[in-house]
C-alpha positions in Angstrom: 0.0 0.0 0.0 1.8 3.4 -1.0 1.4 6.1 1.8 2.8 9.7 0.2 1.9 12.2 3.0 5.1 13.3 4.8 4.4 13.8 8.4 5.2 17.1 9.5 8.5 17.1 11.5 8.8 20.8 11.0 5.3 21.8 12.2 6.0 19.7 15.2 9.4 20.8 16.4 7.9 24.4 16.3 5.1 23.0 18.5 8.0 21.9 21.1 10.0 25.0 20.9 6.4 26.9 22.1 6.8 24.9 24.6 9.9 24.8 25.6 9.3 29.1 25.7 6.6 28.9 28.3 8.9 26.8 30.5 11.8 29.2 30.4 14.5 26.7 29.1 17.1 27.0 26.3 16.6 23.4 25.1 14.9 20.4 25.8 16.6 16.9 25.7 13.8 13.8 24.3 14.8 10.6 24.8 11.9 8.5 24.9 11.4 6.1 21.7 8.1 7.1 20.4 8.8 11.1 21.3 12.1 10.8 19.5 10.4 9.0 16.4 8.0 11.2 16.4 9.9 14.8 16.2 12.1 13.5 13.8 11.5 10.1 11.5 14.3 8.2 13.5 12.9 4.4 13.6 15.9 3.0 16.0 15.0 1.3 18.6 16.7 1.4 22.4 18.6 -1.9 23.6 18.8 -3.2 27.1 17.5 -0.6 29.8 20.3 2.1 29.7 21.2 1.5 26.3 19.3 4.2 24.0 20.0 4.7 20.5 19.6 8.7 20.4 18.0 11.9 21.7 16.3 14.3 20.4 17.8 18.1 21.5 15.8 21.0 20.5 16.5 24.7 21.1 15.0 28.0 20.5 16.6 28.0 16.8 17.8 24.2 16.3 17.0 20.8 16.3 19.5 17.6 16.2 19.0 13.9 16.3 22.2 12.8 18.8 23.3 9.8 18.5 26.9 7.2 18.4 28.4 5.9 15.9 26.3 2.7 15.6 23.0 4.4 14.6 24.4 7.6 12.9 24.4 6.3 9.2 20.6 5.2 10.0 19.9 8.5 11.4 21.4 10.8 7.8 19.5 8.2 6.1 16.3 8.7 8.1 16.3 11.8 9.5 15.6 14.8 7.2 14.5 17.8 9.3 16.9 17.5 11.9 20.8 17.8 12.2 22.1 14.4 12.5 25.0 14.9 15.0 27.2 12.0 16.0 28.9 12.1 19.2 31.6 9.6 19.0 32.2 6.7 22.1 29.5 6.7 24.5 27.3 9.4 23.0 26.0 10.2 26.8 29.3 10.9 28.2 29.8 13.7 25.3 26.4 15.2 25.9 27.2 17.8 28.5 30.4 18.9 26.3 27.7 19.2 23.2 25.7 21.6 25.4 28.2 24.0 26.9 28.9 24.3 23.1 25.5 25.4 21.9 25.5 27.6 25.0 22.6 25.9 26.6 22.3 26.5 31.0 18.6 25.7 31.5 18.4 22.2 30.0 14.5 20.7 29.8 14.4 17.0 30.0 11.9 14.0 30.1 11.7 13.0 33.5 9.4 9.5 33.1 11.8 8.6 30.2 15.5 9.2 31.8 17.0 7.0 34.5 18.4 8.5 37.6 21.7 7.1 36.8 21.5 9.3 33.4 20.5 12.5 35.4 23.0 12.2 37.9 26.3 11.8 35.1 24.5 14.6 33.2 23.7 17.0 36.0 27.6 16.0 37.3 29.1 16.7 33.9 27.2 19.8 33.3 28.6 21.1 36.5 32.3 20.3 36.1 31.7 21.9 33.1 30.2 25.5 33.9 28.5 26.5 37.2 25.0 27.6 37.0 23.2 24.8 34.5 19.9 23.8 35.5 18.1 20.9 34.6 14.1 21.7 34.4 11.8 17.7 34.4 9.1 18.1 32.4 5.7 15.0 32.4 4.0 14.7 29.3 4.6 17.4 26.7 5.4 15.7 23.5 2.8 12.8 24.5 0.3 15.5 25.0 1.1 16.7 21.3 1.2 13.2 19.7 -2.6 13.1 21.4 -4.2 14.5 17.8 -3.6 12.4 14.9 -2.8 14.1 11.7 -3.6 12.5 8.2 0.1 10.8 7.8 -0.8 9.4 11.0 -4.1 8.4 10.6 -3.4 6.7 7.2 -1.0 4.4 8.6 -3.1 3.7 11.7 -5.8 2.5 9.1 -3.2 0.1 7.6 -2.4 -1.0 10.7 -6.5 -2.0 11.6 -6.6 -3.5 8.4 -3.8 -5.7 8.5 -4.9 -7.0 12.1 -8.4 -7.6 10.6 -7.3 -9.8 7.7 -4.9 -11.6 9.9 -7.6 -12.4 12.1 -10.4 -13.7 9.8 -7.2 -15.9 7.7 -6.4 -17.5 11.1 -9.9 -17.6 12.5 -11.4 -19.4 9.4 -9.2 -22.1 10.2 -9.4 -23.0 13.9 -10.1 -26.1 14.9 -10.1 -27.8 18.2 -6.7 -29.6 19.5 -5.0 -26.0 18.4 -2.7 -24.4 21.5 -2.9 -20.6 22.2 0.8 -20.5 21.7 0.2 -21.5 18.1 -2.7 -19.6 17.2 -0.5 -16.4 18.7 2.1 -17.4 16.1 -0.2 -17.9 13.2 -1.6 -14.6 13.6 1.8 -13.1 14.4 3.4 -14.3 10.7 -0.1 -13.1 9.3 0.4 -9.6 9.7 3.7 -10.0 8.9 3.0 -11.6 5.7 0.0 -8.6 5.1 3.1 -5.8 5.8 2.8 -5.3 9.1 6.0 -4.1 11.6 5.1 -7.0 13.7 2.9 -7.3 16.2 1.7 -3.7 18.4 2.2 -6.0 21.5 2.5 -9.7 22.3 -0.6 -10.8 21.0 -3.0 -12.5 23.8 -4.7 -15.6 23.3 -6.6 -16.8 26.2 -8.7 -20.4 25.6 -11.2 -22.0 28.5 -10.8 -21.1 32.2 -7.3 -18.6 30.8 -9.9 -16.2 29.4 -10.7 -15.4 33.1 -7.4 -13.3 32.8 -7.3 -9.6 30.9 -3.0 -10.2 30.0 -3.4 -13.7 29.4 0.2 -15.3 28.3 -0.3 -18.0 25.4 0.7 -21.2 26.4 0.2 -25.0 25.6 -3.3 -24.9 26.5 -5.7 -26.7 24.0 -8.3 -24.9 22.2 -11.7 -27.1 23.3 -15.0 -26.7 21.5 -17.9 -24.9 23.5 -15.2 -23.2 25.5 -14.7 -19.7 25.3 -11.5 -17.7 23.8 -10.1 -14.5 23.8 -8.0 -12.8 21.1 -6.4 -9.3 21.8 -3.8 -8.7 19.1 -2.4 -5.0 16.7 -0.7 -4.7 13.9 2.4 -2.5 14.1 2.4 -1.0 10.8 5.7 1.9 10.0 5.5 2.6 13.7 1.6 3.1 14.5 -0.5 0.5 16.1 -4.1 -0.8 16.2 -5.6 -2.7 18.8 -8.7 -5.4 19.0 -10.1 -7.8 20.7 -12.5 -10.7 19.6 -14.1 -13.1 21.9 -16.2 -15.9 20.9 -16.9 -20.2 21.1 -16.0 -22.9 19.0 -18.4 -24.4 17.2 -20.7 -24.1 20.0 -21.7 -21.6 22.4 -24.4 -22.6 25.6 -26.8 -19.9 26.9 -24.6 -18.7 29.9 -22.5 -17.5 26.8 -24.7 -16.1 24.8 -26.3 -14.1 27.9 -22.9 -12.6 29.0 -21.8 -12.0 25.1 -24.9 -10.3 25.0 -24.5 -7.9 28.0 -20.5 -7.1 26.7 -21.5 -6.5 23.0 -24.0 -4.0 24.4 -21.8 -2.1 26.9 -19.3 -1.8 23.6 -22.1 -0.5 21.5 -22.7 2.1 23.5 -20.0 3.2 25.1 -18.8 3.5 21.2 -21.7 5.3 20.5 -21.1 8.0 23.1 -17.1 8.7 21.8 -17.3 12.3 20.1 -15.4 15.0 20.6 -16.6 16.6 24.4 -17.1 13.4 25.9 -15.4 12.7 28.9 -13.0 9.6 29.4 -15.2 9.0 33.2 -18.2 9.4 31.5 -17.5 7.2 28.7 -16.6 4.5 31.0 -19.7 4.8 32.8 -21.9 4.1 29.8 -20.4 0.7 29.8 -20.1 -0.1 33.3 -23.7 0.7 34.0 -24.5 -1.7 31.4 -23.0 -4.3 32.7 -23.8 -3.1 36.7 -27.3 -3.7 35.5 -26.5 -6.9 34.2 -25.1 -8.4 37.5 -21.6 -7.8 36.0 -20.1 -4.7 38.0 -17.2 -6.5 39.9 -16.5 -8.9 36.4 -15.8 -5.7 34.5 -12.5 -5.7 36.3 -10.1 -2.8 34.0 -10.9 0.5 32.4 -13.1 1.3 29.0 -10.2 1.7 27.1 -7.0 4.1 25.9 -5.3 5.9 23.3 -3.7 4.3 20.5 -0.6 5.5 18.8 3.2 5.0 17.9 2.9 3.1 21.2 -0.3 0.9 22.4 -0.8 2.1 25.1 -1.3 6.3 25.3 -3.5 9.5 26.7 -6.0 9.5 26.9 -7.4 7.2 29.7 -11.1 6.4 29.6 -11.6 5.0 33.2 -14.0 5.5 36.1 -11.0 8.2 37.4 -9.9 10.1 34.1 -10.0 13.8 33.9 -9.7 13.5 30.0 -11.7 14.9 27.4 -12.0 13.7 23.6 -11.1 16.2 21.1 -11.2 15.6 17.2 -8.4 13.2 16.2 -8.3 11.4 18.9 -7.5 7.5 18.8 -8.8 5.5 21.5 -9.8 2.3 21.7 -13.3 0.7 23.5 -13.0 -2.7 25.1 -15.1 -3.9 28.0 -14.8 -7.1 29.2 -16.2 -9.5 32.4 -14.0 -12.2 33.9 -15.1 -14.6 36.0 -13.0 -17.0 37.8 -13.7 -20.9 37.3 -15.5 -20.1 33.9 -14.1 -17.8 31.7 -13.8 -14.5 30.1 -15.1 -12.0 27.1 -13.8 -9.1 26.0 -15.1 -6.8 22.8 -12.5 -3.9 21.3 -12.5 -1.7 19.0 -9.9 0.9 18.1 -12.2 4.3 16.3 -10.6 7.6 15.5 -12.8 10.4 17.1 -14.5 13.2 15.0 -16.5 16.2 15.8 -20.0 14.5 15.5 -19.2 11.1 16.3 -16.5 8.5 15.4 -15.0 6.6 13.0 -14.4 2.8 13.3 -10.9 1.5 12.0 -11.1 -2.5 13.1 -13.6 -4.3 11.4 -13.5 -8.0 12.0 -16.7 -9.7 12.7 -18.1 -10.1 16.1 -19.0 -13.5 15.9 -20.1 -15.5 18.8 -19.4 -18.7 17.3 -16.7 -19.6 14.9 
């Protein structure tokens, strides 16, 4: 599928420098993976804990991608609206030389995305260096810009939903009883692989029998048994966006306990889909669906939140929950997925990711809601 609109770095990096004015800093230092992919195109991803491929520094007039020598031909290959600067040996250790150079004392950095190990050899180093630097933590502020989709976005995110729908109906139309969770996972996996997916958003969840009972379900050896029920939560990852759904059904035979509780999920989805528009609150969203199921004897089964946003990582603002503060604005991702679980018998869960829109919504994952398969 060809995909020709070029997100727009430039638009965003002045977005962050408004930012960084209000806070009263000379420059801000992103290191966390989706922020730094999405200010400036760089796809790299960060090794073992400590181990980050790059930061993103802006200033009031610049903007570099920093990284070693092991990423910096990716980086002038990807990277386009920033400076790629390589900072030879351990790029970290060179950082605080790189910012007495561009003459920056009030330094603004991601506090939920550095280690305390990196603050303390970058506050040390900028002090050995020149007395008077600052370092300013800031919460939130490029995740609270990536909150909006644009169209580049939005267009892949589709992809994404696509690709996960496929995958599922070519691996659904084939089940059979005797299959394990762990190989179901995999077929679906290589399917949206195969369709042009990333890889998977997240390890995909397949949760058969009395398993379904638990939200994060691992895959394991566990049988696939007809009448008994199963849960699939799986995304696509598709040039660094996700989607996100979940399908619950029986095989080849569902009883009426099924049916009943199916029913009463389905409904609280419905409806709590119905309500997502631009205005609606993330608490009030949530409570369309958990009255729903309060009604239906379900209150303490429905066990996690309505649902979240959906981006360059799974799991983003805003939170639709019984203790969000958020409120839905126009392109918006989030996703809607209510569930029961009830030990000793099993579990159902019904998501949907939808893009939100000034009168209403727009579903992106399309694969059928069957009860049976």
């Amino acid at each position: 599928m060809s995909h020709t609109i070029a997100p727009p770095y430039p638009q965003r990096l002045d977005r962050v420098r408004q930012a960084l004015s209000d806070l009263g800093a000379d420059a801000i230092l992103i290191m966390g993976p989706a922020n730094r992919r999405y200010l400036s195109g760089f796809t790299a991803s960060d090794g073992a804990i400590g181990e980050s491929s790059g930061a993103v520094l802006i200033t009031t007039g610049s903007a570099a991608l920093l990284t070693s020598s092991l990423y910096y031909e990716q980086a002038r290959q990807e990277v386009t609206d920033l400076e790629p600067v390589e900072l030879r040996g351990r790029w970290k250790r060179r950082l605080p030389e790189k910012l007495k150079e561009m003459g920056v004392r009030r330094l603004a950095f991601e506090r939920d995305y550095t280690l305390y190990g990196e603050y303390e050899d970058l506050r040390q180093g900028l002090e050995e260096l020149e007395a008077g630097s600052e370092l300013v933590p800031v919460k939130g502020l490029v995740e609270d810009l990536r909150l909006r989709k644009g169209e580049a976005e939005r267009e892949l995110m589709r992809e994404a939903a696509r690709i996960a729908d496929e995958a599922y109906g070519r691996v659904t139309g084939e089940l059979a009883p005797g299959v394990s969770e762990r190989e179901v996972a995999r077929r679906l996996d290589e399917a949206m692989v195969e369709l042009g997916a990333d890889g998977p958003s997240f390890e995909t969840i397949v949760a058969a029998g009395l398993n379904s009972a638990r939200p994060h379900h691992e895959p394991g050896e566990y049988v696939l048994r007809e009448g008994e029920p199963v849960i699939i939560d799986m995304g696509a990852r598709y040039r660094g966006y996700c989607s996100d759904m979940t399908r619950s059904f029986c095989l080849r035979q569902a009883d009426g306990r099924y049916r009943e509780l199916y029913d009463a999920v389905l409904r609280a989805h419905e409806q709590a889909k119905q309500a997502a528009r631009a205005g609606a609150g993330g608490k009030e969203m949530d409570a369309v669906a958990r009255d729903i199921l309060t009604e239906a004897g379900l209150e303490q089964e429905f066990s996690h939140s309505l649902g979240h946003g959906v981006g360059l990582d799974v799991h983003e603002k805003p939170s639709l929950s019984k203790e969000s503060e958020d409120t839905l604005e126009a392109g918006i991702v989030v996703t809607i997925e209510p569930g029961v679980y009830i030990a000793d018998w099993g579990g159902i869960r019904i998501e949907d990711t939808v893009l939100v829109t000034e009168t209403g919504h727009e579903v992106w994952t399309h694969a059928p809601k069957d009860i049976v398969i």
